[in-house]
PDB file with SEQRES, HELIX, SHEET and CRYST1 records, atoms N, CA, C and O in Angstrom:
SEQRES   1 A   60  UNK UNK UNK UNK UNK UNK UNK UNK UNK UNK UNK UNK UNK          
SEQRES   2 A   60  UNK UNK UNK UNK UNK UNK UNK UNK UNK UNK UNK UNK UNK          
SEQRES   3 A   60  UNK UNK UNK UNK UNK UNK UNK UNK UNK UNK UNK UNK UNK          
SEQRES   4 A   60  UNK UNK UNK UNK UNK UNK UNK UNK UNK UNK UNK UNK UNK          
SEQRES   5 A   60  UNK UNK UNK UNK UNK UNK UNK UNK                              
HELIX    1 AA1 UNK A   11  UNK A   14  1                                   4    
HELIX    2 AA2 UNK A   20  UNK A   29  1                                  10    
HELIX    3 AA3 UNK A   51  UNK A   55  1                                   5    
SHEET    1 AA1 3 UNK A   6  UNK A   7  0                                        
SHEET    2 AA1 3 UNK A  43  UNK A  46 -1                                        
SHEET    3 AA1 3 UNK A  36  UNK A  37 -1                                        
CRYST1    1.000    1.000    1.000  90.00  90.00  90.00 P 1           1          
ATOM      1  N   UNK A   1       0.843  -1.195   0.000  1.00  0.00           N  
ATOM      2  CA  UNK A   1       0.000   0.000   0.000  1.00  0.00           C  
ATOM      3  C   UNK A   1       0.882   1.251   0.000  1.00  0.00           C  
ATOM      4  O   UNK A   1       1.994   1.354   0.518  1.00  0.00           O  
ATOM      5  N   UNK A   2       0.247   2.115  -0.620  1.00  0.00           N  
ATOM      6  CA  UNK A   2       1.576   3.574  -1.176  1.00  0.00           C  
ATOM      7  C   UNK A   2       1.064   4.522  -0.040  1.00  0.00           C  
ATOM      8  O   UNK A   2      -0.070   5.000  -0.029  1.00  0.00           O  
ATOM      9  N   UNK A   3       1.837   4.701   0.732  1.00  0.00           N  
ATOM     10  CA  UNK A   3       0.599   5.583   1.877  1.00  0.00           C  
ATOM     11  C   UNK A   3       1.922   7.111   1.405  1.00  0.00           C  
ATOM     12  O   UNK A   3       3.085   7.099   1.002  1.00  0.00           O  
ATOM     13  N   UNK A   4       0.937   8.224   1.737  1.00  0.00           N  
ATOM     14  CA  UNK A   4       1.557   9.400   1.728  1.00  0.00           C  
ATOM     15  C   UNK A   4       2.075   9.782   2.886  1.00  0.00           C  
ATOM     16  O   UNK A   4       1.690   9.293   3.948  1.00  0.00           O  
ATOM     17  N   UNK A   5       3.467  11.151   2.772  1.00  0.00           N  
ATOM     18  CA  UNK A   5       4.021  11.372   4.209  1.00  0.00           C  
ATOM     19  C   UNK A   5       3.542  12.762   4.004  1.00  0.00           C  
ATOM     20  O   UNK A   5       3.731  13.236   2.884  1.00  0.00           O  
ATOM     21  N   UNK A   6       3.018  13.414   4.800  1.00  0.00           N  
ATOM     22  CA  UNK A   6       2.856  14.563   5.288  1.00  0.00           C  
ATOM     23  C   UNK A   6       3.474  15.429   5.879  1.00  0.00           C  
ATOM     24  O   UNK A   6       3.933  14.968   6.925  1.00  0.00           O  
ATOM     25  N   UNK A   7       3.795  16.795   5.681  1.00  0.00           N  
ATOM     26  CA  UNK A   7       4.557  17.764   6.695  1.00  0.00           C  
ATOM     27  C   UNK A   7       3.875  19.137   6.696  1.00  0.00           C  
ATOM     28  O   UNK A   7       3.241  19.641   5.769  1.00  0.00           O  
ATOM     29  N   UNK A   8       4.222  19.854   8.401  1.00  0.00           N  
ATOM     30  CA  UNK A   8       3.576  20.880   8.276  1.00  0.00           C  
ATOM     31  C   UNK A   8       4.275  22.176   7.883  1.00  0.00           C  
ATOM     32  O   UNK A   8       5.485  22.134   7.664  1.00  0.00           O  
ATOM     33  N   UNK A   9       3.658  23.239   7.783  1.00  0.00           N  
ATOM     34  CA  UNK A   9       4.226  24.580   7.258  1.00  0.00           C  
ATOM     35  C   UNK A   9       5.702  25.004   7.427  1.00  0.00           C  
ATOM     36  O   UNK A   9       6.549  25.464   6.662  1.00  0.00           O  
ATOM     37  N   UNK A  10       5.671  24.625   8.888  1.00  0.00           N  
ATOM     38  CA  UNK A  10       6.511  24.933   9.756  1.00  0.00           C  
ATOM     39  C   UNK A  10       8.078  24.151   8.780  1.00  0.00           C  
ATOM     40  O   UNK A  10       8.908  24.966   8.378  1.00  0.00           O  
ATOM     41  N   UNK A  11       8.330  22.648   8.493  1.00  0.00           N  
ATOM     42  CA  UNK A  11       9.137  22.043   7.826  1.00  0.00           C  
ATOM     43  C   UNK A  11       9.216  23.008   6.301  1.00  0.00           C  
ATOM     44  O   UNK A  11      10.169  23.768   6.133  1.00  0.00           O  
ATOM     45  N   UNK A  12       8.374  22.907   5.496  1.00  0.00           N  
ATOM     46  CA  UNK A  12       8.261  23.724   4.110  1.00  0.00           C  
ATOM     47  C   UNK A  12       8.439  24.815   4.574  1.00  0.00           C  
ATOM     48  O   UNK A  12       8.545  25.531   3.579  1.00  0.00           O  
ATOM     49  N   UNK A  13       8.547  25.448   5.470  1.00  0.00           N  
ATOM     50  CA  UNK A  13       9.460  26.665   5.515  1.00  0.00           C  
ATOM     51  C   UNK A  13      10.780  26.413   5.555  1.00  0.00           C  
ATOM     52  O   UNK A  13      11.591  26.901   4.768  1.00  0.00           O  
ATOM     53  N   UNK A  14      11.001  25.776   6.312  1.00  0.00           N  
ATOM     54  CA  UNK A  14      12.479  25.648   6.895  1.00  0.00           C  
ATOM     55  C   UNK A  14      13.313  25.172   5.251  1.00  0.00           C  
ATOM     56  O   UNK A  14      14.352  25.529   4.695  1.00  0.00           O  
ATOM     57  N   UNK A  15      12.253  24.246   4.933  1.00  0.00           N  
ATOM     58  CA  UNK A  15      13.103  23.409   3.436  1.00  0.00           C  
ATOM     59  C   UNK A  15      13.761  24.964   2.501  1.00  0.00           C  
ATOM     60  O   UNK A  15      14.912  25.108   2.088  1.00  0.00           O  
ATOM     61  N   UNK A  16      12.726  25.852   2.389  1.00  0.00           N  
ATOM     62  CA  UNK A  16      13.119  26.544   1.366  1.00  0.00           C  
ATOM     63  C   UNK A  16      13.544  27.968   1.892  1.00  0.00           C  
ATOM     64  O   UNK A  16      13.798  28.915   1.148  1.00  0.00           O  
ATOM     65  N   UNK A  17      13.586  27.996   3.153  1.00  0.00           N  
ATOM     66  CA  UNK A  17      14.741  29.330   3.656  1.00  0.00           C  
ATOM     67  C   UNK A  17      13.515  29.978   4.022  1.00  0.00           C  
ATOM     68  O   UNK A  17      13.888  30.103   5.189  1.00  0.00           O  
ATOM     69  N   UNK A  18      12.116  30.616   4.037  1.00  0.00           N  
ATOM     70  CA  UNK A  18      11.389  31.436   3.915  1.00  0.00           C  
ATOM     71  C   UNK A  18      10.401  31.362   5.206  1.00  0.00           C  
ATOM     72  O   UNK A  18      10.044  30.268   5.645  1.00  0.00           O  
ATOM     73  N   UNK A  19      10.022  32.466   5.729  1.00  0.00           N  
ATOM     74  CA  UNK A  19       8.634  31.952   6.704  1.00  0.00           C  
ATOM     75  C   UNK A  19       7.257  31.064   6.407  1.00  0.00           C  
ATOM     76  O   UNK A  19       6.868  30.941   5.246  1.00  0.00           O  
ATOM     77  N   UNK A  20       6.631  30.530   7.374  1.00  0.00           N  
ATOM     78  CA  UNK A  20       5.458  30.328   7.402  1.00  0.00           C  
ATOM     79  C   UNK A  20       4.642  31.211   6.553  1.00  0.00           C  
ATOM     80  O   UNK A  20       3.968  30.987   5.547  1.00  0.00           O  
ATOM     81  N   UNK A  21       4.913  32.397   7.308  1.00  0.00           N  
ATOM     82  CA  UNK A  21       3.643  33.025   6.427  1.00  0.00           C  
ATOM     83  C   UNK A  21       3.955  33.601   4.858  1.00  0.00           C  
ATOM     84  O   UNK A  21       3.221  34.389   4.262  1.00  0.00           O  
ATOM     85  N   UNK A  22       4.921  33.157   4.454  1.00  0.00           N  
ATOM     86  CA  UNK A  22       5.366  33.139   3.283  1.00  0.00           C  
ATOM     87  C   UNK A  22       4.928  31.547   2.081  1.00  0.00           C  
ATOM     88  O   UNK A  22       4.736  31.322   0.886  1.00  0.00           O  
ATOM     89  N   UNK A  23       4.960  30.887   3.264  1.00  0.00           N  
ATOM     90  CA  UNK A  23       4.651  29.843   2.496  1.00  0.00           C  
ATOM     91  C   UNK A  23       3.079  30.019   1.987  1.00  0.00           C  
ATOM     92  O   UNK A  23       2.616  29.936   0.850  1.00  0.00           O  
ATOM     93  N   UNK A  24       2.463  30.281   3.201  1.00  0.00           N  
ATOM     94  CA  UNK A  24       1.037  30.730   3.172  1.00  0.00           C  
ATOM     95  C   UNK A  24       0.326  31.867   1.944  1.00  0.00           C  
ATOM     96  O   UNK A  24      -0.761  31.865   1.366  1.00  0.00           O  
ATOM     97  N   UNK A  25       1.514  32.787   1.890  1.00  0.00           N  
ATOM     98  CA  UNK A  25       0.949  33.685   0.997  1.00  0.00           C  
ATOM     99  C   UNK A  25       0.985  32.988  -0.615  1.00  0.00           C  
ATOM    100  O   UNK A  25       0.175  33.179  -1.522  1.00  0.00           O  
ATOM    101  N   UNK A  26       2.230  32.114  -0.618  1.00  0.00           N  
ATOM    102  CA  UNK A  26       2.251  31.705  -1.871  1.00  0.00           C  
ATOM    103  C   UNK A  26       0.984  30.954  -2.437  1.00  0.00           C  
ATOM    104  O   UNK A  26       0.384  31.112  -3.500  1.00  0.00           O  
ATOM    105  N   UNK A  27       0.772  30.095  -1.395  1.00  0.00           N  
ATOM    106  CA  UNK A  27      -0.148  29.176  -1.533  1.00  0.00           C  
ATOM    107  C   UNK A  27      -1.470  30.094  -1.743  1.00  0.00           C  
ATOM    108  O   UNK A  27      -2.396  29.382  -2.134  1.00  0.00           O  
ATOM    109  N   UNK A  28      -1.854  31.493  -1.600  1.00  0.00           N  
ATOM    110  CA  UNK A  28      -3.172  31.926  -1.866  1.00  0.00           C  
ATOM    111  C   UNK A  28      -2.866  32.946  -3.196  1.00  0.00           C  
ATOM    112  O   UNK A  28      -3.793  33.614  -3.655  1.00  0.00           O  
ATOM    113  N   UNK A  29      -1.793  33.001  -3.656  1.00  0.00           N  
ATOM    114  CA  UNK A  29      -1.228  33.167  -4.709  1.00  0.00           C  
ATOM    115  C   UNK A  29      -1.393  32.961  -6.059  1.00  0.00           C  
ATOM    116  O   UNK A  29      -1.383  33.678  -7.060  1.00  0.00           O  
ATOM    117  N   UNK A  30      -1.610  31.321  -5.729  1.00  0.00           N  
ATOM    118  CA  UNK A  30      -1.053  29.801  -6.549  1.00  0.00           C  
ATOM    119  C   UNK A  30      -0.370  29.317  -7.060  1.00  0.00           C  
ATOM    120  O   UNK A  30      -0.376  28.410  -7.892  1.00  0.00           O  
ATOM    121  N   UNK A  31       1.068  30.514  -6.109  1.00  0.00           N  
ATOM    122  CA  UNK A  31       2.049  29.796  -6.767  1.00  0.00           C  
ATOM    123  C   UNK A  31       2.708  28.853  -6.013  1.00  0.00           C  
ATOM    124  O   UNK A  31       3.934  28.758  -6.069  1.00  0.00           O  
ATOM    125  N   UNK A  32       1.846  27.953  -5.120  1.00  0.00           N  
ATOM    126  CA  UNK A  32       2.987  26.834  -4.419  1.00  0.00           C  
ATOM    127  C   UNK A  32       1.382  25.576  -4.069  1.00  0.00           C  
ATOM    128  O   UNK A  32       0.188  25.813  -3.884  1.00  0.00           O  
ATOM    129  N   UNK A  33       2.029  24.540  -4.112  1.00  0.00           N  
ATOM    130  CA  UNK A  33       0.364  23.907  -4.206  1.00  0.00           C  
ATOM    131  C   UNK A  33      -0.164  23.458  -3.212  1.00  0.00           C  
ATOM    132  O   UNK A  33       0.615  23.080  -2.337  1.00  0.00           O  
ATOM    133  N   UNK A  34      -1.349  23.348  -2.999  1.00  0.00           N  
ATOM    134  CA  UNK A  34      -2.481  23.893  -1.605  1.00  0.00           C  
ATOM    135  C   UNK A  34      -2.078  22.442  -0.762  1.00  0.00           C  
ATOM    136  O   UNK A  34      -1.659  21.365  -1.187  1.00  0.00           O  
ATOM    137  N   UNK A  35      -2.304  22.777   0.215  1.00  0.00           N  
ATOM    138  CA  UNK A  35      -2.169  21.392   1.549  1.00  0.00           C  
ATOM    139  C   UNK A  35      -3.699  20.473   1.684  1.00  0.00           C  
ATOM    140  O   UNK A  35      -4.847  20.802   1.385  1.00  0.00           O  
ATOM    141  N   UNK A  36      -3.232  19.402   2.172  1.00  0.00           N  
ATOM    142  CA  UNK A  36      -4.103  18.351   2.851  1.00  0.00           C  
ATOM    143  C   UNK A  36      -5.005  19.011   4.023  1.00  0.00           C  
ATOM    144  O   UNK A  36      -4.519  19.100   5.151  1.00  0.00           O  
ATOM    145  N   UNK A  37      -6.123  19.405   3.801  1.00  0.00           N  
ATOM    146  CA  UNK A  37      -6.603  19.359   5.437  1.00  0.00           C  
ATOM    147  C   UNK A  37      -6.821  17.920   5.942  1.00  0.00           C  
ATOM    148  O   UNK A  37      -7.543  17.168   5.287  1.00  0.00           O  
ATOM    149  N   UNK A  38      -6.221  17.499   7.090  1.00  0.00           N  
ATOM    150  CA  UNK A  38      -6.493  16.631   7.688  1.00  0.00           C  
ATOM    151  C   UNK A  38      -7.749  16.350   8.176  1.00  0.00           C  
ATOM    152  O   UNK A  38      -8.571  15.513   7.802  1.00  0.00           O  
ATOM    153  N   UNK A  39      -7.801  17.470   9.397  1.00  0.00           N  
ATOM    154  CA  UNK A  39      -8.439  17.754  10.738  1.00  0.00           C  
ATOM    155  C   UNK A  39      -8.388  19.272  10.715  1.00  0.00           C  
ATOM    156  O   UNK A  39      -7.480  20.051  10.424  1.00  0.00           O  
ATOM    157  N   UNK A  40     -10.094  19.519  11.254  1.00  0.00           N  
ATOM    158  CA  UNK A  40     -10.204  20.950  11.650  1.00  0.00           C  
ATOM    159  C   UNK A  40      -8.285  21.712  12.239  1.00  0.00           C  
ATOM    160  O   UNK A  40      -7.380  21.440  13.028  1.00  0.00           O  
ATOM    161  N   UNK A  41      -8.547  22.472  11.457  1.00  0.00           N  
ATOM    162  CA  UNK A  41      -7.184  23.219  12.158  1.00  0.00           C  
ATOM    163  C   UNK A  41      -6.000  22.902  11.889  1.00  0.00           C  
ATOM    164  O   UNK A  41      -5.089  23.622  12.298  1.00  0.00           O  
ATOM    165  N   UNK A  42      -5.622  21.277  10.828  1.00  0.00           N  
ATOM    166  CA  UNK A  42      -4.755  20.634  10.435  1.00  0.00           C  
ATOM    167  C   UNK A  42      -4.370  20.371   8.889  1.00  0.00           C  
ATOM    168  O   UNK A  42      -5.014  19.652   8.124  1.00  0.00           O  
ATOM    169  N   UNK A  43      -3.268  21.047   8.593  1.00  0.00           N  
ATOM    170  CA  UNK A  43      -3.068  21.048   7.233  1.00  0.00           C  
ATOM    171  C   UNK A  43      -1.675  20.940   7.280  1.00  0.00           C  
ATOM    172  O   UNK A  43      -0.789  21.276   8.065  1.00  0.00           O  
ATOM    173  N   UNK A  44      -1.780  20.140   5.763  1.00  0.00           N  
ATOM    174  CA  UNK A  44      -0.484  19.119   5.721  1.00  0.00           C  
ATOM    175  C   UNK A  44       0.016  19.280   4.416  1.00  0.00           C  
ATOM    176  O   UNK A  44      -0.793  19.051   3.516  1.00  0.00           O  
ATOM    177  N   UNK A  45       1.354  19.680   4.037  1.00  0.00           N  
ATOM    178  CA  UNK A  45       1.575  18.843   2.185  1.00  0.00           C  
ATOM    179  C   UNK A  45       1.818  17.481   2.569  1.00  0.00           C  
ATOM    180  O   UNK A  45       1.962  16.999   3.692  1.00  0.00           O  
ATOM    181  N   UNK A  46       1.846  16.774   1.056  1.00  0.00           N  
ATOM    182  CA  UNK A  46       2.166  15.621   0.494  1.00  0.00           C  
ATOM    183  C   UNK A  46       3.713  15.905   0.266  1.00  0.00           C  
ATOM    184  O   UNK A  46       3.916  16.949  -0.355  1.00  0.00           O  
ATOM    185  N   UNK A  47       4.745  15.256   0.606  1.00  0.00           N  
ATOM    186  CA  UNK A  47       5.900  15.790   0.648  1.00  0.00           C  
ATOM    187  C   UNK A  47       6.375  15.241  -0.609  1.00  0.00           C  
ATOM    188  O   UNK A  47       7.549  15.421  -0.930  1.00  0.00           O  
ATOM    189  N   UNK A  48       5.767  14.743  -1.176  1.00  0.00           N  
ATOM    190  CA  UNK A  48       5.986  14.410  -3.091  1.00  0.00           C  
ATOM    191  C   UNK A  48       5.340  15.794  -3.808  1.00  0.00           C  
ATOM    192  O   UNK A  48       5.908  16.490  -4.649  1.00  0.00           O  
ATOM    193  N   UNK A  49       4.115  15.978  -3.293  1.00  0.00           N  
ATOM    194  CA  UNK A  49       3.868  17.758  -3.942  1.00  0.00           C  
ATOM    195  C   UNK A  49       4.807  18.981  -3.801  1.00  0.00           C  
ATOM    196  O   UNK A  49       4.673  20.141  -4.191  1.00  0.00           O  
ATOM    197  N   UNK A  50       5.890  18.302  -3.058  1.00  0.00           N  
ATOM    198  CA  UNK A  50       6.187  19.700  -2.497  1.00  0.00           C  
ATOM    199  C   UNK A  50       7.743  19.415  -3.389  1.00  0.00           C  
ATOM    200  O   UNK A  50       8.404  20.341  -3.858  1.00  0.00           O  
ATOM    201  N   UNK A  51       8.076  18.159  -3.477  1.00  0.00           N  
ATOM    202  CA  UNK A  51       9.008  17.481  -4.008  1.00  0.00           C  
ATOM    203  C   UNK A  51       9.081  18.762  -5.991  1.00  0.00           C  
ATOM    204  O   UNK A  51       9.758  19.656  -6.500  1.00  0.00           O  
ATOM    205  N   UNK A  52       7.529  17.660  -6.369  1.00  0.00           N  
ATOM    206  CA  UNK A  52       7.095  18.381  -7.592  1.00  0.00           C  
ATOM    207  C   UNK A  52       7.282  19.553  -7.564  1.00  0.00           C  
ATOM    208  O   UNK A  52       7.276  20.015  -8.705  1.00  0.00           O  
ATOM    209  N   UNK A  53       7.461  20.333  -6.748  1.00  0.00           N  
ATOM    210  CA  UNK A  53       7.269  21.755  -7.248  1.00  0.00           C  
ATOM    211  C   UNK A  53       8.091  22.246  -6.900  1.00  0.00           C  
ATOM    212  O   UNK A  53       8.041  23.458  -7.111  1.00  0.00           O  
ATOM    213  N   UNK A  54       9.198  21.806  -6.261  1.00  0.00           N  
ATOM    214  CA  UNK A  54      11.039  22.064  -6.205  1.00  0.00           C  
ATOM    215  C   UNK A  54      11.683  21.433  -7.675  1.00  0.00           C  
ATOM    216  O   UNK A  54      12.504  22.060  -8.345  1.00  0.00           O  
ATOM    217  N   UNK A  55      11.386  20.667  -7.885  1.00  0.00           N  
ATOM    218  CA  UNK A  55      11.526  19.937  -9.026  1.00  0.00           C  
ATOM    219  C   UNK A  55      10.922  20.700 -10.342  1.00  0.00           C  
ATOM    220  O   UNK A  55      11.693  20.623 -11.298  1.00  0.00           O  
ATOM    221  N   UNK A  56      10.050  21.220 -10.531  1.00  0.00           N  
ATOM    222  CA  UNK A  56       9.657  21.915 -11.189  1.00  0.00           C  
ATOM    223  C   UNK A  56      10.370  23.380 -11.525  1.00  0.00           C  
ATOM    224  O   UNK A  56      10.293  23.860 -12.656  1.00  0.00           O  
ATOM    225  N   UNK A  57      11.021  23.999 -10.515  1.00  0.00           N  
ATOM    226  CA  UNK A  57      11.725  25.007 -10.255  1.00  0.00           C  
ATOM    227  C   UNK A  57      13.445  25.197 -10.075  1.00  0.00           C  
ATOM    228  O   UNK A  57      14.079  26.103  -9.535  1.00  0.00           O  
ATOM    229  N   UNK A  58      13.880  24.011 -10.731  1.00  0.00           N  
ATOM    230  CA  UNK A  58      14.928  23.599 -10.809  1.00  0.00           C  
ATOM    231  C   UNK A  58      15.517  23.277  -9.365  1.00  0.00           C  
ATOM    232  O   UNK A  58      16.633  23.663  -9.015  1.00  0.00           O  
ATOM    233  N   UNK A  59      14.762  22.622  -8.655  1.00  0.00           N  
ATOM    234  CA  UNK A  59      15.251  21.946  -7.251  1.00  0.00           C  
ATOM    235  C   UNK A  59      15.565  23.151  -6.345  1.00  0.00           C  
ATOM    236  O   UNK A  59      16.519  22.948  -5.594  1.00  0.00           O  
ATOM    237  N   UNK A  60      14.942  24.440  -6.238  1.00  0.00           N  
ATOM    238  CA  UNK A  60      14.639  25.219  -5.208  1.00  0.00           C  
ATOM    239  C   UNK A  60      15.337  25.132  -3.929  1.00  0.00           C  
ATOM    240  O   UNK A  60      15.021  25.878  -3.002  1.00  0.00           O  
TER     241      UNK A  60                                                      
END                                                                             
């Protein structure tokens, strides 16, 4: 079974040098692609989406 790994804002910040609320703005932007809500209050990437779109950007 292919199960997905999840991470929160907090990591995708850290990955690409930038704040939280940077990540956030991108994402209402569209330029970075939208998270998993889990759970009320819980939002997650797919750390292959996030993969894609470093990858997309010449590995960011």
């Amino acid at each position: 079974m292919n199960q997905s790994i999840y991470i929160p804002d907090v990591t995708v910040a850290k990955q690409f040098g930038v704040s939280r609320a940077t990540i956030w703005r991108w994402v209402q932007n569209g330029a970075f692609p939208k998270p998993v809500k889990l759970s009320p209050g819980c939002s997650r990437w797919k750390i292959e989406d996030v993969q894609k779109w470093a990858d997309s950007r010449g590995g960011v």
